[in-house]
ZAMARGU-4260 file (C-alpha; in steps of 0.2 Angstrom, whole numbers, plus 5000, padded with zeros to 4 digits):
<rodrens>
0) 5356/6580/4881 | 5351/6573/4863 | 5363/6564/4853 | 5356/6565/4834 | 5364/6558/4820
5) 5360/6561/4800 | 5357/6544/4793 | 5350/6547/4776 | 5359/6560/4762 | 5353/6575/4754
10) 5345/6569/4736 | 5327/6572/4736 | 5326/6579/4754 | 5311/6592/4756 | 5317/6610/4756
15) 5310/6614/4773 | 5316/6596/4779 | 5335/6599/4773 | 5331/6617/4781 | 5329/6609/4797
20) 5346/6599/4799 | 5356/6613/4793 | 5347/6622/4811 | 5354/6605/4817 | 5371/6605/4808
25) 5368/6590/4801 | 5373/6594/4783 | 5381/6576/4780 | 5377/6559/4780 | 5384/6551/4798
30) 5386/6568/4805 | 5380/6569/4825 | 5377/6585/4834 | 5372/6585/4853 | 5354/6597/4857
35) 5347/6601/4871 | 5330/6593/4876 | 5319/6609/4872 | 5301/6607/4864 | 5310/6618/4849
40) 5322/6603/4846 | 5311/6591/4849 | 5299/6599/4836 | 5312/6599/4825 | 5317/6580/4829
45) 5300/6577/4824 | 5300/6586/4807 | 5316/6577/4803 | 5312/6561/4809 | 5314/6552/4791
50) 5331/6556/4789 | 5340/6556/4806 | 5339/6546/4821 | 5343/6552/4840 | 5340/6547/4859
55) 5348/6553/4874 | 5366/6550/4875 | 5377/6543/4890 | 5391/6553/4899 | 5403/6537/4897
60) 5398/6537/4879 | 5399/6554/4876 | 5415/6555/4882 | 5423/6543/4870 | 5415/6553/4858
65) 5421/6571/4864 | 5438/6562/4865 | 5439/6551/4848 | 5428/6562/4836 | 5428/6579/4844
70) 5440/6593/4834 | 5445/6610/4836 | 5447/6623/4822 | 5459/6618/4811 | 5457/6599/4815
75) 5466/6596/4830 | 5459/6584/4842 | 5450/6589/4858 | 5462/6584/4872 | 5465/6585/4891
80) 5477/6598/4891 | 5464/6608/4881 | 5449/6604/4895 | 5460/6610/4910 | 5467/6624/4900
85) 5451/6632/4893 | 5436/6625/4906 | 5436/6623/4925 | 5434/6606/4923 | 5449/6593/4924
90) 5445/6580/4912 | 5436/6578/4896 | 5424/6562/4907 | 5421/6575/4920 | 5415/6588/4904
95) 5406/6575/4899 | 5396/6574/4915 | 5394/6591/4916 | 5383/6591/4898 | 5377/6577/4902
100) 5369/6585/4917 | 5364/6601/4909 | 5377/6611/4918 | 5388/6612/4906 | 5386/6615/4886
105) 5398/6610/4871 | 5395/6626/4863 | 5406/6634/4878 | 5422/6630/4871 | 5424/6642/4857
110) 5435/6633/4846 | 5427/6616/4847 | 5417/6611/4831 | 5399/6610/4835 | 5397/6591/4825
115) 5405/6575/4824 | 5411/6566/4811 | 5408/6549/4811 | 5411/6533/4802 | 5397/6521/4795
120) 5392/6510/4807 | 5402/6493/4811 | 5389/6479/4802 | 5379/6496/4796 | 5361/6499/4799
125) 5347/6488/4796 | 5339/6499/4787 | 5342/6516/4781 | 5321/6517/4777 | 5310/6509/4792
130) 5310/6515/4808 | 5318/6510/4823 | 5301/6501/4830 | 5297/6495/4813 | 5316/6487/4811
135) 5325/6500/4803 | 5337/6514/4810 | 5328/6530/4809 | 5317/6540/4824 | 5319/6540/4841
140) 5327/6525/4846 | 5331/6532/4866 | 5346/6523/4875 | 5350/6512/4862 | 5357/6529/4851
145) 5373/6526/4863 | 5378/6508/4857 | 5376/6513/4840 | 5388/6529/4842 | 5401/6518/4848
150) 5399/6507/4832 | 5402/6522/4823 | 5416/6530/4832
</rodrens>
């Protein structure tokens, strides 16, 4: 599973660009969605590069994330008694597994909002214009998606 997260806004985004993260979710600036690794996705990663950034995301990590950030309709939090009551698993960490896995998917709860809403980063980004290999925070920047998702939560 891919965690992607919207970095930049919308002023001046390419129509078929901003076309591509609304297929994403990703309306908003510091919005995350979860995708599955599918050469689809991962064409439209690649389209959209220069405004997001993503990388494979921990179970530990997304767990925090389901728990923390995670809503329902009507903005209530996503809670244990939720997972046992409307999934077979027990816990949100075990759920959290199960996605990470590919056995389960997010999208399988019904009421759960399919993004996140996060805050700006703790000590922000180092740059909101480079890429992550040139020293900057967009593109693929693989495992290290997860210790900037916990800055943000």
């Amino acid at each position: 599973m891919i965690a992607v997260i919207r970095i930049r806004g919308h002023v001046n985004v390419n129509r078929d660009i901003e076309a591509t993260m609304k297929m994403l979710n990703l309306t908003r600036a510091n919005h995350c969605t979860l995708v599955k690794e599918s050469a689809s996705y991962l064409g439209m990663l690649q389209k959209a590069k220069d405004y997001i950034t993503y990388g494979p995301i921990e179970a530990e990590t997304l767990a925090e994330l389901i728990s923390k950030r995670g809503m329902l309709a009507g903005n209530r939090p996503i809670t244990e008694a939720y997972m046992k009551e409307h999934t077979e698993y027990e816990s949100i960490q075990e759920f959290a597994r199960a996605i990470v896995k590919g056995m389960a998917d997010i999208r399988e709860l019904s009421e759960v909002k399919p993004i996140f809403r996060l805050h700006p980063p703790v000590k922000g980004y180092r740059s909101i214009k480079r890429h992550y290999n040139a020293g900057g925070a967009l593109g693929n920047r693989g495992e290290a998606i997860n210790e900037l998702i916990r800055r943000m939560i």
